[in-house]
Each structure stands twice: as C-alpha cells, then as structure tokens.
BAFI-3210 file (N, C-alpha, C; in Angstrom, 3 decimals, decimal comma, padded with zeros to 6 digits):
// residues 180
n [1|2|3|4|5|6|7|8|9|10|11|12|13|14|15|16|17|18|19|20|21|22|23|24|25|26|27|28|29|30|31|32|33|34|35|36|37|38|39|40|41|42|43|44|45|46|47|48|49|50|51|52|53|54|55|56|57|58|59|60|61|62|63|64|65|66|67|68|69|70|71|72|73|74|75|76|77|78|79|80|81|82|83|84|85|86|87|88|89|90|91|92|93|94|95|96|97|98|99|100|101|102|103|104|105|106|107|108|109|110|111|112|113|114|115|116|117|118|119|120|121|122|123|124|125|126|127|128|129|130|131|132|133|134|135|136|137|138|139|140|141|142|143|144|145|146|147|148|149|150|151|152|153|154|155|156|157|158|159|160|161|162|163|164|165|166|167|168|169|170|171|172|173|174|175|176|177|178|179|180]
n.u [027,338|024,380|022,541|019,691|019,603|020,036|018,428|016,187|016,601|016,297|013,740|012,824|013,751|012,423|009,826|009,410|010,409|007,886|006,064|006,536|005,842|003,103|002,440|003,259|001,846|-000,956|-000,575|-000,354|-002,763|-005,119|-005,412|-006,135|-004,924|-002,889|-000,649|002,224|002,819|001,370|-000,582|-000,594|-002,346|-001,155|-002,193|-002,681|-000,140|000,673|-000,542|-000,355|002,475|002,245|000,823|003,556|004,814|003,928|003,188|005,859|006,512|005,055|005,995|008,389|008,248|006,549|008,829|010,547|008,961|008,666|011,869|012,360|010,363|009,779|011,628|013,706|011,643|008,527|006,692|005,223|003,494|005,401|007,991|010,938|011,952|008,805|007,646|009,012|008,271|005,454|005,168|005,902|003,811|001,861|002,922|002,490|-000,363|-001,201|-000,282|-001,566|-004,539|-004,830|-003,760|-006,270|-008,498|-008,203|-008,563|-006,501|-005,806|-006,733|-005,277|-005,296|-005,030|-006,332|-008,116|-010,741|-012,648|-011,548|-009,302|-010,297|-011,689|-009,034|-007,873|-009,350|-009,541|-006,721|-006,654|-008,410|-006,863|-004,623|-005,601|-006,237|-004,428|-002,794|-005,031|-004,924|-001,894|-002,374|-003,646|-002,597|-000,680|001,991|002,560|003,043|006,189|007,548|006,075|005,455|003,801|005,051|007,088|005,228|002,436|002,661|000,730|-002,121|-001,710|-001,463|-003,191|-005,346|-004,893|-005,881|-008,096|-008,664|-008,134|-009,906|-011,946|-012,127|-011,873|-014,525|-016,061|-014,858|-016,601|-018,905|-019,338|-020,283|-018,347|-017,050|-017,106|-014,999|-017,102|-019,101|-018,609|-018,654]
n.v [-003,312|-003,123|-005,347|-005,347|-003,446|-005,600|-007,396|-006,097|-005,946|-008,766|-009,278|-007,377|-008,640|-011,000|-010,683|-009,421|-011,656|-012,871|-011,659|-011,778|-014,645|-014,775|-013,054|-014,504|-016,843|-015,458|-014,600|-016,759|-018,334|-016,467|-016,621|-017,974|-019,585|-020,890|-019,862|-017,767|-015,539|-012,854|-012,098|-010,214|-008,135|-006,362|-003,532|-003,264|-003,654|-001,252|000,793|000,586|000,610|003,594|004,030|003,469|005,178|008,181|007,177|007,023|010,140|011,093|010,596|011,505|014,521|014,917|013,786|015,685|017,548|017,156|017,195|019,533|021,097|019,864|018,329|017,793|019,719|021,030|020,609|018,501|015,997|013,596|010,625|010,697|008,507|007,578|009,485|008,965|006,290|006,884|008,462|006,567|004,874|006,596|006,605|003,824|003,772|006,040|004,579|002,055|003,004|004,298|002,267|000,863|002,641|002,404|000,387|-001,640|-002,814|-005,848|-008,794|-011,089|-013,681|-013,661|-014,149|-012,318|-011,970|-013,487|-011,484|-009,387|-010,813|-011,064|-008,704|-007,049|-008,593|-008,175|-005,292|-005,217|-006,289|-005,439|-002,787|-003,280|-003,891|-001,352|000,810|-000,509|000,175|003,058|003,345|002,337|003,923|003,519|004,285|006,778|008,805|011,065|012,963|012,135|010,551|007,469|004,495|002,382|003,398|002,265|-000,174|000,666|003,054|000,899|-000,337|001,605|001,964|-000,216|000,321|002,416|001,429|-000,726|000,701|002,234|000,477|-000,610|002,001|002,429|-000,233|000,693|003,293|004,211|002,838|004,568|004,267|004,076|004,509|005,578|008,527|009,366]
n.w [018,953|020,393|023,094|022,558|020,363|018,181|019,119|017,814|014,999|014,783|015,143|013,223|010,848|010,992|010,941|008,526|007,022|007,930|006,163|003,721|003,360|003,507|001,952|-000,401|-000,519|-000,443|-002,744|-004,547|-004,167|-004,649|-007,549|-010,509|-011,969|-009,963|-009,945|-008,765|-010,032|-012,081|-014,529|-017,442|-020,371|-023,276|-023,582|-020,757|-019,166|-020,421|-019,394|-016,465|-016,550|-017,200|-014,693|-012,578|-013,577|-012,712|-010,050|-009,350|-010,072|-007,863|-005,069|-005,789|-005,527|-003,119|-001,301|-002,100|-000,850|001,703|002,687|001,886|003,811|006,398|007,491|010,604|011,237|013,345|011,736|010,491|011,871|012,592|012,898|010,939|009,699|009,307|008,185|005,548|004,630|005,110|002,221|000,639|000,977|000,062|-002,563|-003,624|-003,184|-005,461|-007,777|-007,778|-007,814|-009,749|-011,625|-011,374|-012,049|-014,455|-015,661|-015,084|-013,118|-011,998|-013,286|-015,836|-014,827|-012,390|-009,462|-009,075|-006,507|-004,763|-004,459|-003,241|-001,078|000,240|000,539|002,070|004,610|005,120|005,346|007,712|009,704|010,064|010,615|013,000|014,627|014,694|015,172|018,158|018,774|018,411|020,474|022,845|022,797|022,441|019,326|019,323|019,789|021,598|020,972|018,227|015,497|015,319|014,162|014,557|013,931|011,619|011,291|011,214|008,853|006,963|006,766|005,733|003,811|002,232|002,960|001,364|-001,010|-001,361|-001,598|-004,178|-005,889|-005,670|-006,459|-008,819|-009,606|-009,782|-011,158|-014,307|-017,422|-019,993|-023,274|-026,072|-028,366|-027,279|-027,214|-029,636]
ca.u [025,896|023,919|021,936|018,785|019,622|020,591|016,822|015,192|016,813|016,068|012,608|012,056|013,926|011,479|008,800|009,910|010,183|006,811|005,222|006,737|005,494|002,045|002,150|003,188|000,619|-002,204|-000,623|-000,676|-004,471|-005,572|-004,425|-006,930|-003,694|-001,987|000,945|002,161|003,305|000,450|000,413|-001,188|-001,721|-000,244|-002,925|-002,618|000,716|000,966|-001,456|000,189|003,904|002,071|000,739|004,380|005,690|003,161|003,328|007,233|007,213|004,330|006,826|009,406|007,639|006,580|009,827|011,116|008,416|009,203|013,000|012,410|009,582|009,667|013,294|014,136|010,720|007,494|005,611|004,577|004,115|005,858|009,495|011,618|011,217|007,379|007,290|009,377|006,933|004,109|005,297|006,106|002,425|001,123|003,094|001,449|-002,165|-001,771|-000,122|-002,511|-005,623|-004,347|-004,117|-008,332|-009,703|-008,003|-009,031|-005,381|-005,293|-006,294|-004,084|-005,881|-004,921|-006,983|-009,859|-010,932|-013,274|-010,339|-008,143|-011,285|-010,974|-007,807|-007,504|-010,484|-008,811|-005,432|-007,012|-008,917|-006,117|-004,101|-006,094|-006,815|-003,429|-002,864|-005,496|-004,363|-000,712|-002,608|-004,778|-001,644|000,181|003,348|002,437|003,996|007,580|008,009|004,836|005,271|003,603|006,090|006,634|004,091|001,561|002,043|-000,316|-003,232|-001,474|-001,572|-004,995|-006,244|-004,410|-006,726|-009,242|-008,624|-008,235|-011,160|-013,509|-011,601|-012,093|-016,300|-015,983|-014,655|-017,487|-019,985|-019,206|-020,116|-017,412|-017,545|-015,965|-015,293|-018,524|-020,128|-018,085|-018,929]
ca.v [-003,333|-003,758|-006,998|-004,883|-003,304|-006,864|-008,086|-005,272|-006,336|-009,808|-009,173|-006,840|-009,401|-012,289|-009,928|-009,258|-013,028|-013,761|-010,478|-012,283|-015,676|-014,346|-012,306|-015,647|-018,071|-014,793|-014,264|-017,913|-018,128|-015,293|-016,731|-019,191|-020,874|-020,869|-018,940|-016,390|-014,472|-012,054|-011,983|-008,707|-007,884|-005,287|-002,325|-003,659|-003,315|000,038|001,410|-000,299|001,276|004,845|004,370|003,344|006,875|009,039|006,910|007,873|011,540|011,792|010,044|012,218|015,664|014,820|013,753|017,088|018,645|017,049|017,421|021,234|021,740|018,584|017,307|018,569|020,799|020,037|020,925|016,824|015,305|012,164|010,744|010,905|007,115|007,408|010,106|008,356|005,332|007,535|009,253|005,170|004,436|007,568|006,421|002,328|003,850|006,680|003,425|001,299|003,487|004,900|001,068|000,737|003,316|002,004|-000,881|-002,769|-003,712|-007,384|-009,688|-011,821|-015,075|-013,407|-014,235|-010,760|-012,011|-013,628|-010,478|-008,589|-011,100|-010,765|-006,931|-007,132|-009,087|-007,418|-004,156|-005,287|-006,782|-003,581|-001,532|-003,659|-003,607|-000,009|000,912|-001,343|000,616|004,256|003,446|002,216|004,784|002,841|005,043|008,004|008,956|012,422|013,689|012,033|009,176|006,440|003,269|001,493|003,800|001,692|-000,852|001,686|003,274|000,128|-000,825|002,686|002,125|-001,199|000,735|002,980|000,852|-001,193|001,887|002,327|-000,544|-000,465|003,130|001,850|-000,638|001,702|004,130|003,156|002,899|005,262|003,585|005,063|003,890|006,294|009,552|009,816]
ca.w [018,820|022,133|022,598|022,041|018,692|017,935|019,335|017,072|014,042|014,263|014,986|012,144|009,642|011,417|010,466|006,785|006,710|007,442|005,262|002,416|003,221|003,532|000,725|-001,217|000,012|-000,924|-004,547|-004,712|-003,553|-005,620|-008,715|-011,023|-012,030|-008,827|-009,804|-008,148|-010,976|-012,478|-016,402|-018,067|-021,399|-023,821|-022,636|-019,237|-018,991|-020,652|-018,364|-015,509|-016,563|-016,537|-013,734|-012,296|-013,839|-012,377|-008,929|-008,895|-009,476|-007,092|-004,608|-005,894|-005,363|-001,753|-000,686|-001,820|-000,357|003,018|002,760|002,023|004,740|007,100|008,270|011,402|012,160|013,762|010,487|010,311|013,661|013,006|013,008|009,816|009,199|009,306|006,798|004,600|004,776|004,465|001,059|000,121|001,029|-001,049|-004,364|-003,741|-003,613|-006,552|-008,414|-007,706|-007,828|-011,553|-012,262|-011,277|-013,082|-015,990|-015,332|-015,739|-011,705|-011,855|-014,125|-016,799|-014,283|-011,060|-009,199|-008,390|-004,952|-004,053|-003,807|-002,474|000,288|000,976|000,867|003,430|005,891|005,769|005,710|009,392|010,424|009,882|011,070|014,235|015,308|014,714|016,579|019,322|018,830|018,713|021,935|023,920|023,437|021,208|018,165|019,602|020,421|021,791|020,699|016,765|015,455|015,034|013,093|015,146|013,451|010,237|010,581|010,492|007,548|005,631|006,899|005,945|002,378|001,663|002,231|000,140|-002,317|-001,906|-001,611|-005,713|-006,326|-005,567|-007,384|-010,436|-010,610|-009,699|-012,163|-015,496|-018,131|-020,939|-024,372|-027,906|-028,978|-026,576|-027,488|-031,142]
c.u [025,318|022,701|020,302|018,373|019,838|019,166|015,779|015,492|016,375|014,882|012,214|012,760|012,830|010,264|008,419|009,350|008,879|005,777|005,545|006,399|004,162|001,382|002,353|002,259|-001,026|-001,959|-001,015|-002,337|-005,286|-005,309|-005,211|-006,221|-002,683|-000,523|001,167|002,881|001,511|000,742|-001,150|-001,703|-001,428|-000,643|-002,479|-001,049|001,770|000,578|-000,619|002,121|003,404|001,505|001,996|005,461|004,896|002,950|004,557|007,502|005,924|005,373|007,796|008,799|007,084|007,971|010,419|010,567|008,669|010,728|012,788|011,691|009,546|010,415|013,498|013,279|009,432|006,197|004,838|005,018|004,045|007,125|009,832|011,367|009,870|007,337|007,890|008,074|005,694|004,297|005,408|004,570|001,735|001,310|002,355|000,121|-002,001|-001,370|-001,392|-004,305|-005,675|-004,577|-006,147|-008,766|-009,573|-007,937|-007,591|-004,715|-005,247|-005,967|-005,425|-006,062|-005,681|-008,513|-010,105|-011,550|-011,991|-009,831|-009,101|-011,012|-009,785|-007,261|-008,449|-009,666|-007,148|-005,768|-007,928|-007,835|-005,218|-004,175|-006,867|-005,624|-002,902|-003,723|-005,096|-002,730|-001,256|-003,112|-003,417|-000,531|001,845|003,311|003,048|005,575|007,796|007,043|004,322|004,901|004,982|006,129|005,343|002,439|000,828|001,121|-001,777|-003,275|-001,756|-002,952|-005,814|-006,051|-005,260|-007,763|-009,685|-009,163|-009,213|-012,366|-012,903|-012,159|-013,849|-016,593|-016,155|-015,980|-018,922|-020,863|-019,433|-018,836|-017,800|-016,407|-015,908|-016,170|-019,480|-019,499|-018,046|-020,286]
c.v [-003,922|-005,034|-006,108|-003,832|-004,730|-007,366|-007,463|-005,603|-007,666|-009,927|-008,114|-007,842|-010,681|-011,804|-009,799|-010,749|-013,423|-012,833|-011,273|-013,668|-016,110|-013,772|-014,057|-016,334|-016,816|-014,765|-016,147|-018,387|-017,796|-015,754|-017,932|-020,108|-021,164|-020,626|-018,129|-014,884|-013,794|-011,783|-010,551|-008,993|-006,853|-003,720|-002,346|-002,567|-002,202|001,254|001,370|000,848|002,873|005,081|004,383|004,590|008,059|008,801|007,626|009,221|011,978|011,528|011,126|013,968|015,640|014,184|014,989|017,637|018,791|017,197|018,935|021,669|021,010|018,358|018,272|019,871|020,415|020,215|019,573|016,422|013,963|012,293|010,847|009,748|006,524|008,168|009,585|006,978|005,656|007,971|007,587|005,117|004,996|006,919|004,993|003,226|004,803|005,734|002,391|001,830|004,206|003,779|000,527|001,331|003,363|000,845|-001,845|-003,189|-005,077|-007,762|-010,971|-013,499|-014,784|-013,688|-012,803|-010,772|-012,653|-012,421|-009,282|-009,325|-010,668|-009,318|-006,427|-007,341|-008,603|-006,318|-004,239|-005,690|-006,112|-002,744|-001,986|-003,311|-002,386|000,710|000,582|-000,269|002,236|004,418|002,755|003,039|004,131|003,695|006,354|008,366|010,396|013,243|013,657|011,021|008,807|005,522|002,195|001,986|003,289|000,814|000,006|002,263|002,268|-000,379|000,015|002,560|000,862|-000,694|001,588|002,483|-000,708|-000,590|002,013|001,248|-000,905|001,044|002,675|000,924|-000,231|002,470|003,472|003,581|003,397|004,527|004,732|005,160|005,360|007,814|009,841|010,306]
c.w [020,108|021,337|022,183|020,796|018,298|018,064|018,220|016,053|013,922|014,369|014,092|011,004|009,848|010,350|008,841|006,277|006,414|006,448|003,675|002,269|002,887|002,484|-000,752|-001,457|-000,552|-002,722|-005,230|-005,118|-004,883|-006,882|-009,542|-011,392|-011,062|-008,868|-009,199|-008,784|-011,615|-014,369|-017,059|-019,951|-021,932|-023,031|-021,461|-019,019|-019,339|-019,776|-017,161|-015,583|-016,174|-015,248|-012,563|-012,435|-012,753|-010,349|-008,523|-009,003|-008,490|-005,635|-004,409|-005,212|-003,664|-000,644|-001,122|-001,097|001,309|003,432|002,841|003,537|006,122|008,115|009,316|011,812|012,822|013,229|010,266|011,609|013,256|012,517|011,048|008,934|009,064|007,973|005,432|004,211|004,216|002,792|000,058|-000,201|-000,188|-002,423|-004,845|-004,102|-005,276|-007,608|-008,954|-008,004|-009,204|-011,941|-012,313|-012,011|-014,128|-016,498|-015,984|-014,028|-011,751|-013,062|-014,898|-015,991|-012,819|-011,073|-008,249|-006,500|-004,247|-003,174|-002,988|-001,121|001,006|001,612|002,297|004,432|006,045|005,823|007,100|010,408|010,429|010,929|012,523|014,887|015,550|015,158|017,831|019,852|019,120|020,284|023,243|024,336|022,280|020,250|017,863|020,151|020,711|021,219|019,065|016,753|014,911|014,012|013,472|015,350|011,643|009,638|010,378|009,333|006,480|006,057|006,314|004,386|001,624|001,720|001,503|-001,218|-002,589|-002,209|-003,529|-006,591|-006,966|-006,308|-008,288|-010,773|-010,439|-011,151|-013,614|-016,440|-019,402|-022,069|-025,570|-028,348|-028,662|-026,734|-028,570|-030,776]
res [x|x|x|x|x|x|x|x|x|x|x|x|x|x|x|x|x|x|x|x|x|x|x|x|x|x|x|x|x|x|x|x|x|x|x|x|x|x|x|x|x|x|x|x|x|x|x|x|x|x|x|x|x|x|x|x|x|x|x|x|x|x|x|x|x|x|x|x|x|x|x|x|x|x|x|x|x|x|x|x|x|x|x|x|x|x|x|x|x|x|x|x|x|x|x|x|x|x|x|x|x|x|x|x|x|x|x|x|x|x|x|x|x|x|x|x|x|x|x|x|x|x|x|x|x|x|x|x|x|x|x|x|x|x|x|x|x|x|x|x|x|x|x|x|x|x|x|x|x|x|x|x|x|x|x|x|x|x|x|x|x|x|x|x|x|x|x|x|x|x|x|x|x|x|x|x|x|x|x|x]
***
C-alpha cells in the first residue's frame, strides 16, 4: 500500500470520525431530553418502517437501473462510487420525505426548530463546500463528477428536505373527520 493510499484512508476514517461526532452532539442538541436516541410511537413507527420498505426498493430499482444502463458507459457523467452514493442519497430523501408527509419524521422527544436549525446549517455548509469543490475544478475526474461532488449532494438533500418539511406545514392536513 503506497504512503498515499495509506494518507487517503486515514483521512477519510478522520473524517467518518468527526461526521459521527457531529452528528452526536446535533442528535444530542435536538433532543428535549438530551438523548440521542429518538422514541416514536406505534403510528410513527409504522409509518416510519413503510417508509423504510419503499425507500429500499426505490434504492433497489435504481441500482439495477444503473448496473443495466450505467457501469462502464458515459450514460451518467460521474464515477461508479458517486453513483452509488447518489442512488444512497435518493433512498435517505424518498425515506425521509415519505416520513413528512406522514407526519412520523420528528420523534415525540424533538425540538422541531432545533432540527430546522441544524438541517439549515449543514445544508449551507454542504453546499458551500461543494460549490467550492465544483468551482475548483476537484469535482471532476476525466470529465465525471467525483466524490468531491458530495457535499453539494448532501447540501442539495437538506434542502430538499427542508423545502418538505415547509410543504407539509403549508398544506393543510386532511383527517377522517373531513372525508365523511
């Protein structure tokens, strides 16, 4: 292993390191009882499982679709390990955006402005650096975006899912009540 596969690994496990330290200290935060566990209830977490089915064969169905049409052509201009990523990204938002409009995203122990904050500022801070990576030129390898196109991806995926978020409470909510 050369010393610079050796440098790239320990700076993407550094990396890992601190994504999960970060992510701790926000679930923490976010949390009216300062746990960092999330507690549901029964609906919730029925909702929440279908949306976890419906995330994975969307997942599933675009990784076939890119294995069949994708691998090895220049039908998607980016590398192999981007599109994988990307099809990751896709199954988080239709997850997560199935969990909103059924209203079983935040957890019975959340402070919702909280995680609005937070999704804010990692979705700028995302999507600052990924910019920064598109406009230098890093983002590309041989004429594909790269991995150093992901912080835009995940910047672009908060906002997704805060524009869902402001949807959902837009929209009014239709109950049983109102369908008789």
């Amino acid at each position: 292993m050369s010393a610079y596969n050796m440098g790239y690994i320990v700076g993407v496990l550094a990396g890992i390191l601190f994504g999960v330290v970060v992510l701790w200290a926000i679930f923490k935060w976010t949390k009216k009882d300062h746990k960092v566990k999330c507690e549901y209830d029964e609906r919730q977490a029925i909702v929440r499982g279908n949306g976890f089915k419906i995330a994975f064969f969307v997942v599933c169905i675009a990784n076939f679709v890119y294995g069949a049409l994708g691998v090895n052509s220049d039908l998607f201009p980016v590398t192999t390990e981007t599109a994988f990523f990307l099809i990751a990204i896709i199954g988080i938002i239709v997850q997560i955006v199935y969990c909103i409009w059924n209203d079983a995203y935040f957890s019975l122990n959340e402070q919702k402005s909280r995680v609005l904050i937070a999704f804010l500022a990692l979705g700028f801070i995302n999507a600052f650096f990924g910019v920064k990576n598109i406009l230098s030129g890093d983002a590309f390898t041989g004429g594909k975006l790269n991995g150093h196109c992901m912080n835009l991806v995940v910047g672009l995926m908060f906002v997704i899912i805060f524009a869902a978020l402001l949807i959902r409470k837009l929209v009014p909510v239709k109950s049983e009540e109102d369908e008789e």
